[in-house]
N, C-alpha and C positions, 0 to 999 in steps of 0.2 A: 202707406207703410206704417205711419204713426200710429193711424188708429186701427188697423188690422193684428201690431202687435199687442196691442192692449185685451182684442176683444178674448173677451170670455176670460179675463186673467184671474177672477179668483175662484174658479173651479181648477182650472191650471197650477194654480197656487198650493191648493188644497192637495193638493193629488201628489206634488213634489216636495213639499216641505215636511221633515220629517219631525213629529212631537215629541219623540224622546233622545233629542241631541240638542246641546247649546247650538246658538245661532250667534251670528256675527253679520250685521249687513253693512254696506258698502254701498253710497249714491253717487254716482257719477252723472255731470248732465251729457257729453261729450267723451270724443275720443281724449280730446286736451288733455282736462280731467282725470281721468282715467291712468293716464300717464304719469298725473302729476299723485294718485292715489296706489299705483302699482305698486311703489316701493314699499308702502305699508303692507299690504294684500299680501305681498311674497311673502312677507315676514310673517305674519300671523299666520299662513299658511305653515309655518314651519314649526314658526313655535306653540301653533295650538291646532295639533292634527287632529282632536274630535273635535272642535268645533265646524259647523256646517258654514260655510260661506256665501253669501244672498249676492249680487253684485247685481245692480241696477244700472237702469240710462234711463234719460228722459230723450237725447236725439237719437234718430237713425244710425246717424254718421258714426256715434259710437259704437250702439249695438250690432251694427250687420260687420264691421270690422273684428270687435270682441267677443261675438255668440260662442265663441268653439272655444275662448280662454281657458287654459286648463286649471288655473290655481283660483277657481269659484266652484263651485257645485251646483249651484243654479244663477243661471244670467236672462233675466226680464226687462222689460219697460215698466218705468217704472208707471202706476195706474195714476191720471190725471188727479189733482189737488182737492177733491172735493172732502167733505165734513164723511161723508160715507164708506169712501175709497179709503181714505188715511186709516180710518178707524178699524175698518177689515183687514186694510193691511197686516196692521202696525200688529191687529190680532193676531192673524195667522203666522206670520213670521216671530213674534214674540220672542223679539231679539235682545242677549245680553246688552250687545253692542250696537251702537248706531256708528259709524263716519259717513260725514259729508264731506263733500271736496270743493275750498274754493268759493264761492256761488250760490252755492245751493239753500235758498231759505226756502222751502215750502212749508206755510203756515200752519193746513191744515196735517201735513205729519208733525209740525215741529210741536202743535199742541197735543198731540195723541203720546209722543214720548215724553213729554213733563210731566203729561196727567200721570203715567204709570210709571214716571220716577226713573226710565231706564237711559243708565250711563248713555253718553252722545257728545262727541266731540262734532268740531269742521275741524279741518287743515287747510294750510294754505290761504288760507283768508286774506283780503285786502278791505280796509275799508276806509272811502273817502269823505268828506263834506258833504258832495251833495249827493250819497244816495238816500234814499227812504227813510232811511232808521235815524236821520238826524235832521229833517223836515220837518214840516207842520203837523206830521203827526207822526211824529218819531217817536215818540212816545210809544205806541203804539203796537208800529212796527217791533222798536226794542223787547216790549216785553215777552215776543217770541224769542229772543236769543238766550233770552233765561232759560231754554229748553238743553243748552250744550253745558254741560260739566265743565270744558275746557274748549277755549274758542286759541286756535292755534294760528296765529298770523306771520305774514312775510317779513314785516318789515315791522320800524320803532315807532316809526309815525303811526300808524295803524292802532298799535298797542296803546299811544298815550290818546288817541282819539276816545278809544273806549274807556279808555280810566277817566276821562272827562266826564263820562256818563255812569262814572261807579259803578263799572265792570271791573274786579278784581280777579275775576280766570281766564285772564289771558296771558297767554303763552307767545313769546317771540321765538319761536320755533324755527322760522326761515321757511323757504322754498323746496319741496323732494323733489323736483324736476331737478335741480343740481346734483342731486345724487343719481337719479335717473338716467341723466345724458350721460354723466360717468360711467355708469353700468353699461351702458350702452356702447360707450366710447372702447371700451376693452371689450366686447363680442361683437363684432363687423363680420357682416357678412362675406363670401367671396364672390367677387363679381369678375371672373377671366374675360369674358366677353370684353364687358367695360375698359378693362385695364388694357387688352392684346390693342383695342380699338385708339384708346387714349396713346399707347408706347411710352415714346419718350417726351409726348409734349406735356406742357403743364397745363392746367386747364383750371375755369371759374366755373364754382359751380351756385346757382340759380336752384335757391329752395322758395318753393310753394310760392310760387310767381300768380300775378293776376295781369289783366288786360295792363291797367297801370304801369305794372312795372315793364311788361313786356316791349313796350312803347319807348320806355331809355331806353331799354338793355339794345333791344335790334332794329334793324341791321345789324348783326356783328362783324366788326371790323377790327378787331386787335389780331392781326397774326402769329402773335405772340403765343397765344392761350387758346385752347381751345376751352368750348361754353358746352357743358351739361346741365341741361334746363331742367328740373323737375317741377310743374306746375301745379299749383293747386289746385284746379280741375282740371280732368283726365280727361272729359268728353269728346267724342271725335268731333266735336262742330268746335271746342279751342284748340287740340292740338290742328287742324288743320287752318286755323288761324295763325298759328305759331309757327307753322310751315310756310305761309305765305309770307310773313316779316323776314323768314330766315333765307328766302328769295332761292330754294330749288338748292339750298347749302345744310341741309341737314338730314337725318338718320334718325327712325326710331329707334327707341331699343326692343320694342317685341321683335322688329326687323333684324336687327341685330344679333337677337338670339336665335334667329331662325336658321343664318347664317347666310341672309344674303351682305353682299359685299358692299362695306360702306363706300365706296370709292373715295374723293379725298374730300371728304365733307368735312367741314370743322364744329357742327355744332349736334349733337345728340339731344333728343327730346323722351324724358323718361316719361311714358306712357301708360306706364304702371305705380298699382302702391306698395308702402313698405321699405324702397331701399335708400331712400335719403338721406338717414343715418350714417349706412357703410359708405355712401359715393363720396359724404362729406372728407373723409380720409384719403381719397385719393385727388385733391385738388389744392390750389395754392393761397388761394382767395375765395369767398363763399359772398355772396350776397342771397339776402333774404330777401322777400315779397311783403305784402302786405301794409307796409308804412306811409303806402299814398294815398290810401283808402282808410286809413287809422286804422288798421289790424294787425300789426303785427304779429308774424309769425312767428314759431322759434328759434331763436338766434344762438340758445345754448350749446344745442346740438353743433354746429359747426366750429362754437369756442371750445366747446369739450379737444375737441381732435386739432386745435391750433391752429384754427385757422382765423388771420383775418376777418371782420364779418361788415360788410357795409350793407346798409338798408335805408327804406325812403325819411319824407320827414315829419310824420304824424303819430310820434312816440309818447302822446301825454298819457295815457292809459296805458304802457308800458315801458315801467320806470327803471325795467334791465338793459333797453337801451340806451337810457344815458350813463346810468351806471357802468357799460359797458365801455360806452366812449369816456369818460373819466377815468378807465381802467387802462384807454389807449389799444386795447383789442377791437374796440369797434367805429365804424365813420358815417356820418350821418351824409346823404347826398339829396339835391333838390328837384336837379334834371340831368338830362344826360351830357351834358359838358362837363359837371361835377363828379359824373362817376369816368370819363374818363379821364379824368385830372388824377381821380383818387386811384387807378388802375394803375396808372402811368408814376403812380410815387410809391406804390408797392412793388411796381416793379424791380427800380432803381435797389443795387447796392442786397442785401438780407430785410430790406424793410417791412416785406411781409412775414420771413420767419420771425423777424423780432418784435412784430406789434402781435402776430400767432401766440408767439409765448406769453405774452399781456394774457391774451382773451384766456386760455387754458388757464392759467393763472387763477384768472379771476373766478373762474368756476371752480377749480381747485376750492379757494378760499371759503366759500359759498356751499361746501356740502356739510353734509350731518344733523339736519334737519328730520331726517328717518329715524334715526336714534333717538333724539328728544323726543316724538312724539310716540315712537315704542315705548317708551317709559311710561310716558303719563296710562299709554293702554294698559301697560302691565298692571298697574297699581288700580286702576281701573275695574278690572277683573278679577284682582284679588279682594279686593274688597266688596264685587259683588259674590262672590262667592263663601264670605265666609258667616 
């Protein structure tokens, strides 16, 4: 799939990019990404309706999810890094605007847009000690970041890392993923199925789960609550692994939708993508995946909607989880006696509404990071244009 979308991309290229319209592109590697670059993308969508919009990916997992996105006008892979590729690219599209999101250094575009001078920001940016650009040949590395007008970063540490290295354009802009979940958090989908199926109980819900996690979480045995799994792969060879943990006690939901009859299953396994966001709103307690494999998945999404969020314990590379947990919205757990200690004390008394209103909180606090980096674009573009 990677290399089949590539092939033949710059005759494809050629044929759909239009020469007498401004262009604006947009790199995304990932669905992540993508998410975390949305909220700008709507926004220039609005406020600059001739401009053409390019929106790229370098994985599958983004593009076969966002090919049919409506606020881009053309969405590609993006063409492998080479001195040849960049160059034709960077040609053909001969964009006012570059954004990257996040990640994204590819060298050989990032020298193609310096040579020709054209505005380029990243957003979202992290950057640590030990990656590349401040090693043995940091040096190096660094002097492609000279290619971004304005390097937009998450956090303060980040920003004083590159001022160490006498970078003076950077911007501590924050996270759009906080703005994002928010947006999100107020359009939930409706799920009648789900809710008629859930009633009156209250229920945990299990975002983008892996073997790892699955391993605490089941058995399920809290009668209390019923469990909506949403897993991070869908494939029938794990959900019917997750049937087998769940020992003959659980319900898809394409089954669900079909409308055969859950009988009195207590645990539901979403079997589809897409609705993680809305389910998050209908549950008491949210645990996330990812954290024992060190990947963390997104935790905002369910602090967005107030919920508690416990996750595993390999959050060095995602430094929202403790952020979280210092905010008292989120709990870190090791193995399954820890989670259900930590079940069993959300239970007790409003202690999950009131560690909920923490996490929402905390994301509250944490938005407007869209708007600072609209700015820098605007001025961006005013001044290429004039």
């Amino acid at each position: 799939m990677w290399l089949q979308g590539r092939d033949n991309w710059r005759k494809k290229l050629e044929n759909q990019i239009p020469q007498d319209q401004p262009k604006i592109w947009m790199h995304c590697a990932s669905l992540g990404e993508f998410e975390q670059g949305r909220p700008i993308l709507e926004k220039l969508r609005i406020e600059y309706p001739n401009h053409f919009i390019v929106l790229t990916f370098f994985s599958p997992s983004g593009y076969e999810i966002r090919k049919n996105y409506t606020n881009a006008d053309l969405i590609i892979y993006l063409p492998a890094d080479t001195i040849g590729n960049a160059n034709n690219f960077v040609s053909i599209v001969n964009p006012e605007l570059v954004v990257f999101i996040k990640y994204e250094f590819w060298m050989g575009y990032l020298a193609q847009i310096k040579r020709r001078k054209i505005p380029a920001i990243i957003i979202s940016a992290r950057f640590r000690k030990n990656q590349l650009f401040f090693g043995i040949a940091g040096g190096w590395f660094r002097s492609y970041l000279r290619a971004f007008s304005a390097i937009h970063v998450q956090d303060k540490a980040s920003k004083e890392l590159l001022n160490e290295y006498r970078f003076n354009n950077i911007i501590d802009s924050g996270d759009t993923r906080y703005d994002r979940v928010l947006a999100n958090a107020n359009q939930p989908k409706a799920l009648p199925e789900i809710e008629k199926w859930l009633g009156n109980r209250q229920a945990l819900i299990v975002g983008s789960s892996w073997n790892s996690d699955e391993e605490v979480i089941l058995p399920w045995n809290f009668s209390e609550y019923a469990l909506i799994i949403a897993p991070h792969e869908i494939d029938e060879h794990h959900i019917k692994a997750i049937e087998i943990k769940c020992e003959g006690k659980s319900i898809r939901y394409t089954d669900l939708i079909e409308g055969k009859t859950p009988g009195n299953f207590n645990i539901l396994i979403i079997n589809t993508i897409g609705l993680l966001m809305s389910i998050y709103r209908l549950g008491k307690i949210a645990y996330v995946g990812g954290a024992f494999k060190g990947t963390l998945h997104n935790i905002l999404e369910p602090a967005a909607v107030g919920l508690p969020v416990i996750f595993g314990p390999k959050t060095n590379k995602f430094p929202e989880g403790d952020e979280l947990i210092r905010a008292k919205g989120g709990f870190k757990i090791h193995n399954r006696d820890e989670l259900k200690e930590r079940i069993r004390y959300l239970t007790v008394n409003e202690n999950a509404l009131n560690h909920g209103r923490k996490s929402s909180g905390f994301v509250v606090k944490q938005q407007g990071a869209t708007e600072l980096i609209l700015k820098d674009i605007r001025n961006l573009l005013k001044n290429k244009s004039l």
